[in-house]
N, C-alpha and C positions, 0 to 999 in steps of 0.2 A: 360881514363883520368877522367872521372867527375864520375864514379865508385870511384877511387881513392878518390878524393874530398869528395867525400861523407864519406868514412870512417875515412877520416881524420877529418873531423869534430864532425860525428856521432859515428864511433868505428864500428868496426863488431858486427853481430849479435850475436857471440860469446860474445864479450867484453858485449854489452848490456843483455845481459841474466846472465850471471853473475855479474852485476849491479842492476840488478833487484833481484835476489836469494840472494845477501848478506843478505838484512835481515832477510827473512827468514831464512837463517843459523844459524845465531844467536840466531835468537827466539829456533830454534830446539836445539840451545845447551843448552838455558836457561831450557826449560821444561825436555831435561836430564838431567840436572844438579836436578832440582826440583823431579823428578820422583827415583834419590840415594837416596834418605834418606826413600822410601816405600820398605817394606819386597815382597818379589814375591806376595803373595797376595795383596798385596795393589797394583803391577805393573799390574797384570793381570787384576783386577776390575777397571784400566782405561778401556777395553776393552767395559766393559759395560754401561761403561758411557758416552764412544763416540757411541755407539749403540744408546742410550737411547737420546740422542742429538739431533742425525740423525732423528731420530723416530719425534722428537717434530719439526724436521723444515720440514717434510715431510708429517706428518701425517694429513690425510684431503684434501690432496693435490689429486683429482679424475685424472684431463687430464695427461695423459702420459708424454707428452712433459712437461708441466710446475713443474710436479715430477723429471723429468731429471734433468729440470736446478736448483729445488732445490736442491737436491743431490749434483747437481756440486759446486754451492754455499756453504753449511756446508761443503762439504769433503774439498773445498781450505782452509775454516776456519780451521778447525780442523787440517790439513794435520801439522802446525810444530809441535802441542803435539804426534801427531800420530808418524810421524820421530821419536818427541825426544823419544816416549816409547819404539822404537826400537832401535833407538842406547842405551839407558838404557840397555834392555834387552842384547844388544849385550856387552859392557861394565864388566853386570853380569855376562856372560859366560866368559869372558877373565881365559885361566888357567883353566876350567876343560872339562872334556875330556870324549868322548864318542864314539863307532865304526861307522862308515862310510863304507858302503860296505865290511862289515869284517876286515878292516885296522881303528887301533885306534886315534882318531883326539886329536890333544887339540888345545882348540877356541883362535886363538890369532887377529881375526878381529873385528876391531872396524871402523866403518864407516867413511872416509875423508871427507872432506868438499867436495870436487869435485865427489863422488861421492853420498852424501846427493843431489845436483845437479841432479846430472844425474837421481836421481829417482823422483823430481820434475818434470822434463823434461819427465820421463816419464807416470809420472801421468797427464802431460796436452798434450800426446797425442804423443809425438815427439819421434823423433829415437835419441836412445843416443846412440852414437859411441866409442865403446871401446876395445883395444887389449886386448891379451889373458892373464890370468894373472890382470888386470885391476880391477877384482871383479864382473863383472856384476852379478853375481850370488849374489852378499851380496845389488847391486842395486837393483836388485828388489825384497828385501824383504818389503822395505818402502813402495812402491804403494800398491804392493800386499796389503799387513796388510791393507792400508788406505781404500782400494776399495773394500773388505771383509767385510769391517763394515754392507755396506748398506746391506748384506744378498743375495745378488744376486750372489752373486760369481765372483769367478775372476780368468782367466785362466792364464796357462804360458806353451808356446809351447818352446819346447828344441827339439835336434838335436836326441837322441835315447834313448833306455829305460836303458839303464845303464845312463847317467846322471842325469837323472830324477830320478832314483835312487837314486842314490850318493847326491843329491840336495835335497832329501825331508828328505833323513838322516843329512844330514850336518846341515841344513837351519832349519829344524822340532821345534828343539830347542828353533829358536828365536822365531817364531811362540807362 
């Protein structure tokens, strides 16, 4: 009952997180939007400019921990140009086409809003839950890219070596 109440007042934690991510949605659509009018070269040299950012809020920073949270701090910054250069990039591949595991693809995925989310969600750490078919694979190209920047690297554990396959050929692209 006062469970109930509570969401009746407050919204689930669904509703509220999606309250929260609208704007950044947004923002991400805007810096796609801004990020069409650069030739591949100029998309790709965001790459090093979000490096070179990272570098300046980071750099001199000796204690570990206080280098974590700034890291964490620029990467939330940065995170909706970083989104929007991947959906850019994904955008640009719409329509042409390259082998995947020996079977020829052509890219017709462009990021939804819901799962622009979902790679939020999983850049601050949280399980995002989604059926098959759903994209998780085009989800976590946005963290990835974003969590990349800092140089440390960034892993993604899949189910077996044909996926991981099939995922580094599909995905390589947006990369």
């Amino acid at each position: 009952m006062f469970e109930t109440l509570l969401k009746s007042v407050f919204g689930s934690k669904h509703e509220r997180d999606l309250k929260r991510t609208s704007p950044r949605v947004a923002d991400i659509h805007r810096w796609a939007e801004e990020f069409a009018s650069l030739d591949d070269d100029g998309l790709r040299a965001r790459t090093a400019d979000f490096r070179q950012r990272i570098q300046q809020a980071t750099g001199g920073v000796e204690d570990p921990e206080a280098r974590k949270q700034a890291e964490r701090e620029i990467l939330d910054e940065l995170l909706p140009e970083a989104f929007g250069a991947v959906l850019a990039a994904c955008r640009r591949l719409k329509g042409r086409r390259w082998p995947v595991v020996g079977i020829e693809i052509t890219w017709d995925m462009v990021p939804y809003d819901v799962q622009l989310i979902g790679g939020m969600m999983l850049h601050e750490g949280k399980i995002a839950e989604m059926a098959t078919g759903e994209g998780k694979t085009l989800v976590a190209t946005m963290p990835l890219y974003l969590n990349a920047l800092t140089g440390r690297g960034v892993q993604l554990v899949t189910l077996n070596d044909f996926l991981a396959r099939r995922d580094s050929q599909w995905m390589g692209q947006v990369y």
